[in-house]
C-alpha positions as CSV (number, residue, x, y, z in Angstrom):
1,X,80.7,-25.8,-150.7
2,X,79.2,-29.4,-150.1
3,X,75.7,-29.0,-149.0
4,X,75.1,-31.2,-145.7
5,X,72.4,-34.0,-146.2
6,X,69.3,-33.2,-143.7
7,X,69.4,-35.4,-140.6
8,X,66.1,-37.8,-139.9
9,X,64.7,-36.3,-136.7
10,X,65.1,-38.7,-133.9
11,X,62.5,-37.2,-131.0
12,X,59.8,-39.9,-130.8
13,X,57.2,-37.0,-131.8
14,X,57.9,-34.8,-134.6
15,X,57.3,-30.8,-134.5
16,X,55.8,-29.5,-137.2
17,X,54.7,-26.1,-137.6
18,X,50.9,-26.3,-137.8
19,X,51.0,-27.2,-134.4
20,X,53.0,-25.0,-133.6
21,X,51.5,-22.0,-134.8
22,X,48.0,-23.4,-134.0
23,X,49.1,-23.8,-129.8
24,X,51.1,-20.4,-130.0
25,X,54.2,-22.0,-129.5
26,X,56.1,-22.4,-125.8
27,X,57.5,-18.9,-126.0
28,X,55.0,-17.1,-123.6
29,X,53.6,-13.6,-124.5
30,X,52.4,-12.5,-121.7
31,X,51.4,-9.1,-119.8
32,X,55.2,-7.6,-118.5
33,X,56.0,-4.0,-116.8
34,X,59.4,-2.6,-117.8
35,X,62.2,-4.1,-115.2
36,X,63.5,-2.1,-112.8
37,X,67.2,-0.2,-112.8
38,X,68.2,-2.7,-110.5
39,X,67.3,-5.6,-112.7
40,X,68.2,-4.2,-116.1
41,X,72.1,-4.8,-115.6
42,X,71.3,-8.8,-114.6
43,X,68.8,-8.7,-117.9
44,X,70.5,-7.7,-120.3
45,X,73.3,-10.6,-119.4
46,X,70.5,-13.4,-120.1
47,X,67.9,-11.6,-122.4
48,X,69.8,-12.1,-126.3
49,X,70.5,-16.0,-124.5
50,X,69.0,-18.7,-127.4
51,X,65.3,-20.3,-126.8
52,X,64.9,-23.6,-125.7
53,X,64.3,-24.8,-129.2
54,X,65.7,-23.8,-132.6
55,X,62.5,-22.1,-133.7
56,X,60.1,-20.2,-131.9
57,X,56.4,-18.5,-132.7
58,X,55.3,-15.6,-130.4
59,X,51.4,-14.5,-131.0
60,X,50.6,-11.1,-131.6
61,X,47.0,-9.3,-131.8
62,X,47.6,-7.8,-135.2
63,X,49.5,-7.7,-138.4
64,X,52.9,-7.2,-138.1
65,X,55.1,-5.5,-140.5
66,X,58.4,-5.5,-138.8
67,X,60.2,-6.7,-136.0
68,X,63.3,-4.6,-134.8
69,X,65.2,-5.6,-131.7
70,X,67.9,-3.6,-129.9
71,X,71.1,-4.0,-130.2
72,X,71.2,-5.5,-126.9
73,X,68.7,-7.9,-128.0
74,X,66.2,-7.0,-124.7
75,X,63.7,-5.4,-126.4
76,X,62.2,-6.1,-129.5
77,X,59.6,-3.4,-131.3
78,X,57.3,-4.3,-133.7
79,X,55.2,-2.3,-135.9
80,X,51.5,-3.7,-136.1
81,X,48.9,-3.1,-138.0
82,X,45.2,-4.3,-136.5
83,X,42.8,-6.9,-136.9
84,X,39.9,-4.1,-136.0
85,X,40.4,0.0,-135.4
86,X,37.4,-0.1,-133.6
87,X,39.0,-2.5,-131.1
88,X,42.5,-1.6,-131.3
89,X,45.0,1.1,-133.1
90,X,47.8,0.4,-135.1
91,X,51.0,1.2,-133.6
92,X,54.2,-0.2,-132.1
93,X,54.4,-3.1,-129.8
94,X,57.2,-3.0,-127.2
95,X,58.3,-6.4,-126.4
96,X,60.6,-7.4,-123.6
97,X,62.6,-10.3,-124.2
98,X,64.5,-12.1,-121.2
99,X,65.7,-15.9,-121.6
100,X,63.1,-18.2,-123.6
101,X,60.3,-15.3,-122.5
102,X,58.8,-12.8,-124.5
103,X,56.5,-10.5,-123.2
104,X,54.4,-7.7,-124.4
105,X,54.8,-4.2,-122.0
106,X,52.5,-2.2,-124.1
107,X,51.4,-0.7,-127.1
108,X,52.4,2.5,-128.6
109,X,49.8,3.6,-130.9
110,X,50.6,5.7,-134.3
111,X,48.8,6.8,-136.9
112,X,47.7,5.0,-139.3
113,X,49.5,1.4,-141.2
114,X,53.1,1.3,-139.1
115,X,55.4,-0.1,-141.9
116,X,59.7,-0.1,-141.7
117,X,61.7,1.0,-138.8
118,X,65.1,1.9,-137.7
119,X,66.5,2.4,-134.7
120,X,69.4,5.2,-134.4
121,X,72.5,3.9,-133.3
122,X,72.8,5.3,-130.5
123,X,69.3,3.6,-129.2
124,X,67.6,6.7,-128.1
125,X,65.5,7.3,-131.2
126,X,63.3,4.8,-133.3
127,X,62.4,6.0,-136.8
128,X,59.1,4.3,-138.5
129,X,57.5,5.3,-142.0
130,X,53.7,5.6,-141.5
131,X,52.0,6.4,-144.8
132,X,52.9,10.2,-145.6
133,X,54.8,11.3,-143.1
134,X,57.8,9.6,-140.7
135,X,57.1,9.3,-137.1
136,X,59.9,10.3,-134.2
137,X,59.6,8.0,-131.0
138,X,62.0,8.2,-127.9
139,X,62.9,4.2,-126.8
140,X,63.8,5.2,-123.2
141,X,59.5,6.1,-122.9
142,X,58.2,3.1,-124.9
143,X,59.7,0.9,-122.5
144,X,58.8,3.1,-119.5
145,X,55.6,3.9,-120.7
146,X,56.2,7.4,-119.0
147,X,55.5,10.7,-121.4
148,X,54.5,10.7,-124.9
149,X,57.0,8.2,-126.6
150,X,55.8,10.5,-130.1
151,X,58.5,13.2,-130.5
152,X,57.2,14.5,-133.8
153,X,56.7,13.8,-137.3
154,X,57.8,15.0,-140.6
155,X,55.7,14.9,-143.4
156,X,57.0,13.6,-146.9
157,X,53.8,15.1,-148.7
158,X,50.3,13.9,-149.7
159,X,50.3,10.7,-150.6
160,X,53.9,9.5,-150.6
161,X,53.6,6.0,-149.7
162,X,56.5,6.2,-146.9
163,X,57.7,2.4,-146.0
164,X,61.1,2.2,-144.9
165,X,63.6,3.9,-143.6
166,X,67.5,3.8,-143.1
167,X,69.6,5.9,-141.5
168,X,73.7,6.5,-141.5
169,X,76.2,5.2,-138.8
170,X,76.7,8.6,-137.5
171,X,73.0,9.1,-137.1
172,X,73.2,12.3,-139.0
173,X,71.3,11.2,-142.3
174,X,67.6,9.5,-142.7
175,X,66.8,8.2,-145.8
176,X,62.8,7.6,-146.8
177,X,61.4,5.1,-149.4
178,X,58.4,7.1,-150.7
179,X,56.7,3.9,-152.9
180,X,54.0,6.5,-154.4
181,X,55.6,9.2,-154.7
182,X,58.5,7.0,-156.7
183,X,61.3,8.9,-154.4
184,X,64.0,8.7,-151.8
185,X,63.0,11.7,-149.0
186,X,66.8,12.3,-147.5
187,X,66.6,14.3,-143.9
188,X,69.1,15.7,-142.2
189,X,68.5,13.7,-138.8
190,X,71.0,16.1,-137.1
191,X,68.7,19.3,-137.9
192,X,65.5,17.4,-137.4
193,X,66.3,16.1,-133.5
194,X,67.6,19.7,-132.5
195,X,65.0,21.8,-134.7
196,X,62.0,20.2,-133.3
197,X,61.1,17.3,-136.2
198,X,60.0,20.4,-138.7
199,X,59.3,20.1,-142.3
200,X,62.4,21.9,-143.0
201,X,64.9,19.2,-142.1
202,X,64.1,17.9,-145.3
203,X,67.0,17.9,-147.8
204,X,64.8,17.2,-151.1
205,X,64.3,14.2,-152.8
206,X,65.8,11.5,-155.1
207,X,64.2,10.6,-157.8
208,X,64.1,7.0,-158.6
209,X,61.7,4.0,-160.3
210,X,58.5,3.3,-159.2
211,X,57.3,1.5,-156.1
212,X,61.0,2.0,-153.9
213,X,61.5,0.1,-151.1
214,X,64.9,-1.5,-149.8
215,X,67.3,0.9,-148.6
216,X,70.7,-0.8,-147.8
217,X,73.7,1.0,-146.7
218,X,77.2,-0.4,-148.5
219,X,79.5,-1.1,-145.8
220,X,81.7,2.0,-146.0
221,X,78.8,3.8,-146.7
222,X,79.4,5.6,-149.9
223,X,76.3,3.8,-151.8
224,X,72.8,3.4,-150.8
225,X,71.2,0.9,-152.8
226,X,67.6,0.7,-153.5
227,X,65.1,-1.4,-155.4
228,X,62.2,0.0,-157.8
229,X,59.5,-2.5,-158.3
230,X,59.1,-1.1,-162.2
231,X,61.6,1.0,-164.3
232,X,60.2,4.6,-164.6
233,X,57.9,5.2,-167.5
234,X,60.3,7.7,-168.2
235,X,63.2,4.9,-169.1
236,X,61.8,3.4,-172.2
237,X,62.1,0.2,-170.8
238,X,60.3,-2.8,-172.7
239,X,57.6,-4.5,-170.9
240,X,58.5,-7.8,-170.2
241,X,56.7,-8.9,-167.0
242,X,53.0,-9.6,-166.0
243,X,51.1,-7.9,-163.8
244,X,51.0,-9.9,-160.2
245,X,47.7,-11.4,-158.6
246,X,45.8,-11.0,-161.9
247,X,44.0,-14.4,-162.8
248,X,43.9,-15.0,-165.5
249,X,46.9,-13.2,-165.9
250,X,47.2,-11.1,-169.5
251,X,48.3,-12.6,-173.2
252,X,51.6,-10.9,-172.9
253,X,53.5,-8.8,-170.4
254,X,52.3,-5.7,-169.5
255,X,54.7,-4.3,-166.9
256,X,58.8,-3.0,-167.5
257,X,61.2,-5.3,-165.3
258,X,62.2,-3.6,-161.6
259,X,65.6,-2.2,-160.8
260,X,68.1,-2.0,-158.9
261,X,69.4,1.8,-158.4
262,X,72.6,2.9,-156.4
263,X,72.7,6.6,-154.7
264,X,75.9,8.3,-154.2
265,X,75.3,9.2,-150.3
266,X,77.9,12.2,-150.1
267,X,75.7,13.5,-152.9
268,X,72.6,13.1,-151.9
269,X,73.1,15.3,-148.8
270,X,73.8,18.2,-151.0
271,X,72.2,17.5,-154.2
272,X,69.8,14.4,-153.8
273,X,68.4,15.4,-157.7
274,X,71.4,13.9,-159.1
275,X,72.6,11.6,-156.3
276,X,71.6,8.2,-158.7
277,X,74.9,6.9,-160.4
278,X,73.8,3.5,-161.8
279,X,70.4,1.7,-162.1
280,X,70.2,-2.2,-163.6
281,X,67.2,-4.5,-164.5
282,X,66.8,-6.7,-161.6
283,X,63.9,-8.9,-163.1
284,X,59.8,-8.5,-162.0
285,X,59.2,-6.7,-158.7
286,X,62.4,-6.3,-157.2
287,X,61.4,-5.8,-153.1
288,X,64.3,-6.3,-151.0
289,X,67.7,-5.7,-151.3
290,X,70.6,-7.7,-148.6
291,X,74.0,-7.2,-148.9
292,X,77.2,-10.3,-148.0
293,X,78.7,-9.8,-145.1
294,X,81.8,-8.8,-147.1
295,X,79.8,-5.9,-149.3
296,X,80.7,-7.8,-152.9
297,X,77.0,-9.0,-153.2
298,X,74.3,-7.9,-153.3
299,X,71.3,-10.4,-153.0
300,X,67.5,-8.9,-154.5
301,X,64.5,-10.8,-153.9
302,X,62.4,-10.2,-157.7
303,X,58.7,-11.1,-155.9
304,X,57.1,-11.2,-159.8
305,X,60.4,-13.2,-161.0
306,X,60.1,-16.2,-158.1
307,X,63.9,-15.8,-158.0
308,X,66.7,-14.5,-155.5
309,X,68.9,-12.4,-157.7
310,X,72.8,-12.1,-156.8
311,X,74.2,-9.3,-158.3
312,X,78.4,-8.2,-157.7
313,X,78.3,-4.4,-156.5
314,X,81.9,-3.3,-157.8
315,X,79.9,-3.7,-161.4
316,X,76.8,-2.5,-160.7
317,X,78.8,0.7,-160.3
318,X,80.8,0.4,-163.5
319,X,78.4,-1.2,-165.8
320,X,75.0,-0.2,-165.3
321,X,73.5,-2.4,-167.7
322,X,74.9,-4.9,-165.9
323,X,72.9,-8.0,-165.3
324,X,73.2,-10.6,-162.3
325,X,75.3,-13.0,-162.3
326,X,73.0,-15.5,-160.7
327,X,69.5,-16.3,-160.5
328,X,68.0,-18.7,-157.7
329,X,64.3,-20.4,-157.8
330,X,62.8,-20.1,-154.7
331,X,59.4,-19.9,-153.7
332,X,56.6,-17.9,-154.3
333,X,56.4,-14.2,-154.3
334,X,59.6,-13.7,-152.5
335,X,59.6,-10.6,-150.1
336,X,62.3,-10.5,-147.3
337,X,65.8,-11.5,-147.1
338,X,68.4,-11.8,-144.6
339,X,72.4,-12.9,-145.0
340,X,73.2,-15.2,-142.0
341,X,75.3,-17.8,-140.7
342,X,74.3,-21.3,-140.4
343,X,77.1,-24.6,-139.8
344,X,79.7,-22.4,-140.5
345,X,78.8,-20.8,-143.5
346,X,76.9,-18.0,-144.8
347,X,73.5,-18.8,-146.2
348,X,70.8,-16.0,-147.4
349,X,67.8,-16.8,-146.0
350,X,64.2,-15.9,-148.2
351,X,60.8,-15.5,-146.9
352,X,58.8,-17.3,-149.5
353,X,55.5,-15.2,-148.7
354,X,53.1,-16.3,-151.1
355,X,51.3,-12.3,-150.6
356,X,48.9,-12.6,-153.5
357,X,47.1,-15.9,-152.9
358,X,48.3,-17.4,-149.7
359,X,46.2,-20.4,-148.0
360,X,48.0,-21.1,-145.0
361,X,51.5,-21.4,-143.9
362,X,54.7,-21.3,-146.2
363,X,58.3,-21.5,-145.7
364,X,61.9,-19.9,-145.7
365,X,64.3,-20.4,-148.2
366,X,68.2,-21.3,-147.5
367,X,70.6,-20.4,-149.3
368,X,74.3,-21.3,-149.6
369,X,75.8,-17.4,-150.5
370,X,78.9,-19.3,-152.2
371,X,76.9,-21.6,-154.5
372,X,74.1,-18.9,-156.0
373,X,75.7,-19.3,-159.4
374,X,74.6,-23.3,-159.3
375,X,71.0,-22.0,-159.6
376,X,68.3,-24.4,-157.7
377,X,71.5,-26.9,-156.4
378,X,72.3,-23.6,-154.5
379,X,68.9,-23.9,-152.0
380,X,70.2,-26.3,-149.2
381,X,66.7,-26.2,-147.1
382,X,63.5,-24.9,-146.4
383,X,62.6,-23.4,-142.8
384,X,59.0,-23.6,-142.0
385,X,57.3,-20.1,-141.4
386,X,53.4,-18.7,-141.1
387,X,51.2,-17.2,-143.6
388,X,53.0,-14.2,-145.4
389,X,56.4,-13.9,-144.0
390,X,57.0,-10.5,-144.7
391,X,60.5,-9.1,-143.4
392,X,63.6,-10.5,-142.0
393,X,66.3,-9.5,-139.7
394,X,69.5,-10.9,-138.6
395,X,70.5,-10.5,-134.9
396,X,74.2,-8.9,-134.6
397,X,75.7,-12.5,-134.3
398,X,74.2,-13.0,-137.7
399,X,73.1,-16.8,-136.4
400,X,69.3,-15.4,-134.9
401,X,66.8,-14.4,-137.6
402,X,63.9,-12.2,-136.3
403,X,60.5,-13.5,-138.7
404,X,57.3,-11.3,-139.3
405,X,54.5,-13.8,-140.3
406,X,51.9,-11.1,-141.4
407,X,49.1,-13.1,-141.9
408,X,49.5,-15.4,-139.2
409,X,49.9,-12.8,-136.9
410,X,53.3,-14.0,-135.2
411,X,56.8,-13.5,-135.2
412,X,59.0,-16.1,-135.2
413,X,63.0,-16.6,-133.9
414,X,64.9,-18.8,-135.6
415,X,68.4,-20.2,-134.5
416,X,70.2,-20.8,-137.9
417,X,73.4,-22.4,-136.0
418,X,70.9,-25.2,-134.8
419,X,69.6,-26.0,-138.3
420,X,70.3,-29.2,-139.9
421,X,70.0,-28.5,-143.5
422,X,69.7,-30.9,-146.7
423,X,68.8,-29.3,-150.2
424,X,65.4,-29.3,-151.4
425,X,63.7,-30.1,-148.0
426,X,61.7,-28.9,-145.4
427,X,63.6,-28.7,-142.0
428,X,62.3,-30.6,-139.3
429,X,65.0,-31.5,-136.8
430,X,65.6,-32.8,-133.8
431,X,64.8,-29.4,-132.1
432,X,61.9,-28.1,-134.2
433,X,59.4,-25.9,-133.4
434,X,58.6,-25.1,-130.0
435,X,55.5,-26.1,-129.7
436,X,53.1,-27.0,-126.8
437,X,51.2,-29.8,-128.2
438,X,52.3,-32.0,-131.3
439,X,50.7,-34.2,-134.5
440,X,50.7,-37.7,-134.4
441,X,54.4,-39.6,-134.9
442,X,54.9,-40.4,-138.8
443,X,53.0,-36.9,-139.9
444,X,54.8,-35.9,-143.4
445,X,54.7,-32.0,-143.9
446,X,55.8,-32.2,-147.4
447,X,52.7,-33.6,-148.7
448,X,49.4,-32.1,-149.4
449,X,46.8,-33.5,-146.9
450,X,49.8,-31.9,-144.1
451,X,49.8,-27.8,-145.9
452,X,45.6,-28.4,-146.0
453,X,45.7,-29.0,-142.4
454,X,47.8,-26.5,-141.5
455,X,45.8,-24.3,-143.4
456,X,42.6,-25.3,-141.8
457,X,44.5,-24.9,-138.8
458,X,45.2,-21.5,-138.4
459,X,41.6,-20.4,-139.8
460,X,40.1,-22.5,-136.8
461,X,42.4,-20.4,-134.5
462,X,41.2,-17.3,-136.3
463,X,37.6,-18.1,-136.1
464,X,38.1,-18.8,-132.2
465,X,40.0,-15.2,-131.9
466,X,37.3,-13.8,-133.6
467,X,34.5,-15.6,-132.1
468,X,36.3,-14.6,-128.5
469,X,36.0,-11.1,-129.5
470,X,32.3,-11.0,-130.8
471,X,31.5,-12.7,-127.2
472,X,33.4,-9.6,-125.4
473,X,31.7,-6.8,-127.6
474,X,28.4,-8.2,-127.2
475,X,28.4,-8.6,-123.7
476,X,30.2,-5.2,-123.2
477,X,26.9,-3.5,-125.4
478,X,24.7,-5.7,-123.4
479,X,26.1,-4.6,-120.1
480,X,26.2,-0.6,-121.3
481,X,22.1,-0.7,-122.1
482,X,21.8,-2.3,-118.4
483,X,23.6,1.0,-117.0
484,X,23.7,5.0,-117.7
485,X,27.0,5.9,-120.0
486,X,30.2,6.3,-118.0
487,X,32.9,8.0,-119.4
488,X,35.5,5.9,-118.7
489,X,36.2,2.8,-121.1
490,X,37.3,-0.9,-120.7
491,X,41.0,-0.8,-121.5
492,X,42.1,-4.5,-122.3
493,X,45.7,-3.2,-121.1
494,X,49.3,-4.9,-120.6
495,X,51.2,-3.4,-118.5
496,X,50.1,0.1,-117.7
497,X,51.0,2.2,-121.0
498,X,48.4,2.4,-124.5
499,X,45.9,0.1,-124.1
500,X,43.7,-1.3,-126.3
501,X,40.3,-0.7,-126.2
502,X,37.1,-2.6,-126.2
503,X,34.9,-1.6,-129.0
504,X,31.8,0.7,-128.3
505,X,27.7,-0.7,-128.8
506,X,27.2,-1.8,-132.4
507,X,30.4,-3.1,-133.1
508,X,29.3,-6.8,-132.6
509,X,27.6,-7.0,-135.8
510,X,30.7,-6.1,-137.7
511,X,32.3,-8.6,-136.0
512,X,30.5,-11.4,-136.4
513,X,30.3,-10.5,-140.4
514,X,34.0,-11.1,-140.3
515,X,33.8,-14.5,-138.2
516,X,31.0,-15.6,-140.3
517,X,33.4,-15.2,-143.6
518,X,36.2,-17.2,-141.4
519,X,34.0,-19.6,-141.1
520,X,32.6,-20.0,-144.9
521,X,36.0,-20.7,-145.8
522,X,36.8,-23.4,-143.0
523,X,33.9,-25.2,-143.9
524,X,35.5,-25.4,-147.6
């Protein structure tokens, strides 16, 4: 397919995204109780409706991993990890979303680093891998805020590394990437909601490479496919790819390529020890794993590689050694990916995030899904993103991607249909980035002067966050040496659940070490 040539942006101000990362975008976050059961039926009619603009940032306080929404689209759950434990706890933030409006109803705190999610299908249950164990939550008192929205939790042992999780049509079946403990945990999900979330819903463990991660059902659901960052040492696979952030990096590669491993699922319910039928190289790091909306490819973001592999999953199956078939340059240390559909045809979208020695803001890759073989002609646009986009997911109308900007500390919506793409440059259309203030007309984000800025503007915001909070904890120690201790605390809260607390006399100084290194490197 033709790739479209990028339309000149004819608004007399142009969006860009420093600015719009830097004013928090138009979408509002703002404090929200649950609505009503009289106003849920009219809600949910308006709440998946597109924003105002084709892409939209919404600020968080904290590091998000993942964004999930419902299936409805009304509510959208993100796991976040803080900027400070002494200030506030990692955990789940339950958004609301209701026309061009997001708003934050509260936060559900976990233990600690919240990474992947999955909701059941059914929407009662959400599912989120938190270190070494998996944590049970119940949706209906998240948004409520009534009860403990904690069910249980399973353990998957002492230092498993648990980081996503994927779970069968029929809800009967939860699978676990255990990235330490170089396994697959598989849980009878049946056994574990009736029994009580005990240890012995576990069915055992499938043994994979090292560092699993993706876990992506085929569409009939026979296969599970999964990526290993590096072949087991077990393998005898040659080492042909360097270690990542090392600088200087070694004389000569160090590190076995990744994989790409398919599970037979009927097996692994019964005997998950010899549920792998096929494994193939799939470059340096393989992270994520996205399948066409057909089931024929499978598209693998190889971080260490710099590449989107496209691999055909009939032959994965009958040729293990099978190579892909294409191999796509994209940006920087790709991590998520996401098959969508923009102008009428499918694209793959790749978050370029740039984890190992990110300054400042990067982009999104797209990808036209029938072109991959052409290489670099295949790349039809860039969409611009925050610092570290992490993971991507595609609304059920496959047109609305759901962005976590890790770094940057935002989530970001983008409307794919709306894009006007042109190969090999940034987007920047006539409805850009919603944004509440803008950079003077003529302003070029493709050159350098425009990334430095950007850069330098999201540290500003970050020393100003920072310097905001040093203000609160000092004058919350200064006003608890004016007064005898109480035992109640200042709850900074949103909307009557979790809150987030102030942090207790001393905490200033740790504080103001952290705004004091934001501000070293601003000064740079």
């Amino acid at each position: 397919m033709i790739a479209r040539a990028m339309r000149v942006p004819t608004r007399d101000v142009r969006r860009t995204l420093c600015c719009a990362l830097a004013a928090a975008a138009c979408v509002t976050l703002a404090p929200a109780h649950p609505a009503s059961a009289e106003r849920r039926h009219f809600a949910a009619r308006r709440c998946a409706e597109p924003f105002e603009d084709a892409i939209a940032f919404v600020p968080l306080h904290g590091y998000p991993f993942q964004a999930l929404p419902s299936a409805d689209g009304c509510w959208i759950y993100v796991s976040l990890l803080s900027e400070n434990l002494d200030y506030s706890p990692d955990g789940i933030a339950v958004l609301r979303r209701e026309r061009d409006r997001v708003s934050l109803v509260r936060l559900v705190p976990t233990d600690l680093q919240p990474t992947g999610m999955v909701l059941t299908h059914d929407g009662a249950l959400l599912v989120e891998a938190n270190g070494d164990s998996v944590l049970f939550l119940d949706t209906a008192r998240m948004q409520s805020g009534e009860g403990d929205a904690v069910l249980g939790k399973i353990s998957d042992g002492t230092g498993a590394g648990s980081v996503y999780v994927n779970c069968t049509r029929d809800d009967g079946w939860l699978f676990v990437s255990d990235e330490y403990a170089q396994s697959i945990t598989v849980i009878d999900l049946v056994r574990a909601r009736r029994g009580g979330f005990r240890p012995d819903a576990i069915v055992g463990k499938i043994p994979v490479g090292r560092a699993p991660i993706a876990l992506t059902f085929s569409p009939d659901e026979r296969f599970l496919y999964t990526t290993s960052q590096l072949a087991g040492k077990d393998w005898g696979w040659s080492a042909v790819c360097f270690p990542e952030g090392v600088t200087p990096p070694p004389p000569a590669p160090t590190n076995p390529a990744g994989a790409v491993i398919v599970i037979d699922v009927e097996r692994a319910k019964w005997d998950p020890s010899n549920a792998v039928v096929a494994r193939a190289p799939a470059a340096c790091n393989p992270v994520r794993l996205a399948l066409s909306r057909e089931g024929d490819v499978a598209f693998v973001t190889a971080r260490g590689s710099n590449a989107l592999l496209a691999f055909a999953t009939d032959r994965l199956v009958a040729d293990s050694t099978q190579a892909p078939f294409a191999s796509v340059p994209v940006g920087t240390a790709p991590v998520g990916v996401a098959v969508g559909r923009a102008r009428g045809r499918e694209v793959v979208v790749v978050a370029n995030s740039n984890r190992f020695f990110s300054t400042g803001a990067e982009t999104l890759s797209v990808i036209d899904a029938d072109r991959v073989a052409a290489g670099a002609r295949a790349v039809i646009g860039h969409i611009p993103a925050g610092e570290f986009p992490r993971e991507l997911h595609v609304l059920d109308d496959r047109r609305e991607l759901v962005v976590t900007n890790f770094l940057s500390e935002t989530i970001e919506f983008v409307d794919l249909e709306r894009l006007s793409l042109g190969r090999g440059r940034r987007w920047s259309g006539p409805q850009g980035a919603a944004s509440a203030g803008a950079p003077a007309e003529g302003t070029d984000l493709n050159d350098d002067g425009g990334a430095l800025r950007c850069a330098r503007s999201l540290r500003a915001r970050r020393v100003r966050r920072l310097s905001a909070s040093w203000e609160r904890a000092r004058d919350l120690g200064r006003a608890r040496q004016r007064r005898p201790p109480r035992a109640e605390r200042v709850v900074l809260d949103s909307g009557g659940g979790a809150g987030i607390r102030a942090p207790p006399p001393g905490r200033p100084a740790r504080l103001m070490h952290t705004l004091q290194h934001h501000e070293r490197k601003l000064a740079r």
